[in-house]
C-alpha positions as CSV (number, residue, x, y, z in Angstrom):
1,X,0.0,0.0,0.0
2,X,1.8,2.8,-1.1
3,X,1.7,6.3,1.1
4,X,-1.3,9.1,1.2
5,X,0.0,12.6,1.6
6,X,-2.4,15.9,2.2
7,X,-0.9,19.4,2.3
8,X,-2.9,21.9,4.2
9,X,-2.5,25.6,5.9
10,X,-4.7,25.5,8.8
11,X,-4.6,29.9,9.3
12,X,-2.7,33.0,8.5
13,X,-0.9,32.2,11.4
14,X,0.8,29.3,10.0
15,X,4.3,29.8,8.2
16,X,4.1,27.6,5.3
17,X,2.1,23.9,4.6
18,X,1.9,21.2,6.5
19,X,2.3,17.7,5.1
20,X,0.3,14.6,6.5
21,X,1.7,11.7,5.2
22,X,-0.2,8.4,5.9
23,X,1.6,5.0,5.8
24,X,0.3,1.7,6.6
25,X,0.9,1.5,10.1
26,X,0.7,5.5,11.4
27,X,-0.3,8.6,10.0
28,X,3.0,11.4,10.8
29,X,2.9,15.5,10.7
30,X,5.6,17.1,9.4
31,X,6.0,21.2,9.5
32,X,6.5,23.3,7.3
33,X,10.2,23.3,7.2
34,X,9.7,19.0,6.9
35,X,11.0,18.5,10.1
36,X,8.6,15.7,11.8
37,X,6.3,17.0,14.3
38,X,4.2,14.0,15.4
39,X,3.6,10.5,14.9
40,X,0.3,8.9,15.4
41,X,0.4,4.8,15.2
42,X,-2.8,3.2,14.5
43,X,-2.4,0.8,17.1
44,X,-3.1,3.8,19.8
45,X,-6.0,5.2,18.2
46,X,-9.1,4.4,20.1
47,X,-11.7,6.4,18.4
48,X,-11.9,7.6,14.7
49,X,-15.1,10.2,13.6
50,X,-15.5,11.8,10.5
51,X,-18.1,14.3,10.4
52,X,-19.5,17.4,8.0
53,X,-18.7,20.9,9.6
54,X,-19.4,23.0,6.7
55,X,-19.4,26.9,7.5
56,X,-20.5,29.7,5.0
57,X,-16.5,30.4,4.5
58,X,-15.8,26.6,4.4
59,X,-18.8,24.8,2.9
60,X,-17.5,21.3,2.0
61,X,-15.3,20.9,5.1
62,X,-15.2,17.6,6.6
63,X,-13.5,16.9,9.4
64,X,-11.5,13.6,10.5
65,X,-10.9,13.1,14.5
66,X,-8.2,10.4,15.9
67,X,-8.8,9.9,19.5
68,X,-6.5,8.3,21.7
69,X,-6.1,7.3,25.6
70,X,-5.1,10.8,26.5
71,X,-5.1,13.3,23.0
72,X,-7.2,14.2,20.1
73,X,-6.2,15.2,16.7
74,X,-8.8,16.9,14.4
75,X,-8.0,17.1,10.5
76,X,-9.7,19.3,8.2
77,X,-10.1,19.0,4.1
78,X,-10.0,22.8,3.8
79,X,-7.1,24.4,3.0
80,X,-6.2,28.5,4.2
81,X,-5.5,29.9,0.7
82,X,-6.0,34.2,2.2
83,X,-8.1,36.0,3.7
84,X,-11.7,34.4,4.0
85,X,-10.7,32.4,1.5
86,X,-10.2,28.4,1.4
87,X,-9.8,26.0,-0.8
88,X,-11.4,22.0,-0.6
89,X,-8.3,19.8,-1.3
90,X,-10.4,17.1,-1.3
91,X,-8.6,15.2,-3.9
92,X,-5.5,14.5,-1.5
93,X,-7.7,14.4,2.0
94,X,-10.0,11.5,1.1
95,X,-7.8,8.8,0.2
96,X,-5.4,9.8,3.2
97,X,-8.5,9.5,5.2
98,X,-9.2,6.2,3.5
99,X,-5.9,4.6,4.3
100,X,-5.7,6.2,7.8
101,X,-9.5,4.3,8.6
102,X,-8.3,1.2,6.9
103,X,-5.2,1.7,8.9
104,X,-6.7,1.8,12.2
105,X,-9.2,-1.1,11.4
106,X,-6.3,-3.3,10.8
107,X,-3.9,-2.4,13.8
108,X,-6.7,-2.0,16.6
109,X,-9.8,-4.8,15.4
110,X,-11.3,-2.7,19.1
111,X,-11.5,0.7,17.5
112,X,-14.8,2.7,17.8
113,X,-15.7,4.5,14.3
114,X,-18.7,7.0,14.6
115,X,-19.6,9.6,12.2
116,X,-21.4,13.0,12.6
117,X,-21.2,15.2,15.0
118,X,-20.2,13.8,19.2
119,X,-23.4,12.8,21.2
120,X,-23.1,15.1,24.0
121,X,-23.0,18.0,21.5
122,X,-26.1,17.0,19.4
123,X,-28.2,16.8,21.4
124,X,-28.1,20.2,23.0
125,X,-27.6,21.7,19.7
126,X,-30.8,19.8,17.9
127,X,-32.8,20.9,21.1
128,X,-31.6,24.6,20.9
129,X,-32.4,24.6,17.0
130,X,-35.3,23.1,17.4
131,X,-36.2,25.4,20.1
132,X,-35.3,28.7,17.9
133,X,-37.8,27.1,15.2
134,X,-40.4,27.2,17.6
135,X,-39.6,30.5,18.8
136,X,-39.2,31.6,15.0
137,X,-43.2,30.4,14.2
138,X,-44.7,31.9,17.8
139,X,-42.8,35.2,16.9
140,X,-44.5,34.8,13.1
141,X,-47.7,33.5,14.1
142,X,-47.7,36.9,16.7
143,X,-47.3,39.0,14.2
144,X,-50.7,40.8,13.4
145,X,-52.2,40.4,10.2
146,X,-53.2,43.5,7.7
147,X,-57.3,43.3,7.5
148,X,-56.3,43.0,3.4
149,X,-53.5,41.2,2.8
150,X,-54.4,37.8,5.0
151,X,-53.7,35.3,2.4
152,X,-50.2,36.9,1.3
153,X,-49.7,37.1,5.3
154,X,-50.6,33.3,6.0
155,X,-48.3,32.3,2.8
156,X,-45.2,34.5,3.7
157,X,-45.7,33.5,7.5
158,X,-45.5,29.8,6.6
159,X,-43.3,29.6,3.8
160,X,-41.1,31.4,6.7
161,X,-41.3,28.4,8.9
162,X,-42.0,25.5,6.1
163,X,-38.2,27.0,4.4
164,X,-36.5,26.7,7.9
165,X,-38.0,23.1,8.8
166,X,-36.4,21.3,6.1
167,X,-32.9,22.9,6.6
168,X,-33.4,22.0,10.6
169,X,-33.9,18.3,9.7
170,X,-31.2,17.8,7.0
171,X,-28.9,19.3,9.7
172,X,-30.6,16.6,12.6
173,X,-29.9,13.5,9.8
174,X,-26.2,14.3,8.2
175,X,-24.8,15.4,11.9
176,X,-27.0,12.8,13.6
177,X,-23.9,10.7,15.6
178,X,-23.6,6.9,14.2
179,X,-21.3,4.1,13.5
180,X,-19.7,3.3,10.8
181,X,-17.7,0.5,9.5
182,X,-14.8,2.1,7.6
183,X,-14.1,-1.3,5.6
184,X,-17.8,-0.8,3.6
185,X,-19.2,3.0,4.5
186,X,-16.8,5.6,3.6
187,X,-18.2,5.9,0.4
188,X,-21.5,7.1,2.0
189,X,-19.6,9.0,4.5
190,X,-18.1,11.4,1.8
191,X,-21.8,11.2,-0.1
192,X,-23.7,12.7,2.3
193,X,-22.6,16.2,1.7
């Protein structure tokens, strides 16, 4: 299996690239002056979850977690190309991912693999959106009605609340936190965009 590499500049704040370079048995950082920064074996890595974190600045970004005993290591697609600007260097990220996955399936068979977004962060969030829903309909519904204009009221009101609905629950099933198994589901992982 020959080796993955991914280049990325996480900020303005970082000097140059830095290379990721995935081999069959560890995944390894190296700055941007190619001096080796860290070294993850596959062996140690207790938790991998990939997950969709898009952002208006960074709409296709997709994030891969390692977890081990006593660090994390989060991985992003999205490369800092200037100000506000990013680029999705997808091409080099997915099949790094891919070997990494495969990688940790082999070395540790105990691994945990979960996708979208960490359990104890969901939920809040899916009860605070679908809180703010609610609020956004009572605060519509409130909202007095001209004596001539009650259908165009009713239709504007709803289509208000009807737009933000769908959005709410495409959010609640793409980030919805789930296993995966990384020897048959990437594909789907990458698909649900």
């Amino acid at each position: 299996m020959e080796n993955k590499e991914f280049r990325q500049r996480i900020s303005a704040f970082e000097k140059g690239e830095i290379l990721w370079r995935a081999y069959p048995d560890r995944l390894e950082k190296h700055g941007a002056d190619g001096a080796l920064q860290l070294t993850i074996p596959y062996d140690r890595v207790r938790r991998v979850r990939i997950a969709w974190a898009s952002s208006r600045a960074q709409p296709g970004r997709l994030l891969m977690e390692l977890t081990g005993e006593r660090s994390r290591v989060t991985i992003s697609n999205m490369h800092y190309a200037g100000f506000a600007n990013f680029e999705d260097r997808a091409e080099t990220f997915y099949p790094m991912m891919w070997q990494v996955a495969l990688g940790v399936r082999r070395s540790n068979p105990g691994a945990e693999f979960r996708a979208g977004e960490r359990a104890e962060i969901y939920w809040p969030l899916l009860s605070f959106a679908f809180g703010a829903l609610v609020m956004l309909a009572g605060v519509l519904l409130a909202l007095p009605i001209g004596a001539g204009n009650i259908p165009a009221s009713v239709f504007i009101k709803g289509g208000f609340v009807l737009i933000a609905l769908p959005l709410l629950l495409g959010w609640a099933w793409k980030a919805r936190p789930r296993k995966f198994n990384p020897d048959t589901d990437l594909e789907e992982m990458i698909a649900i965009r």
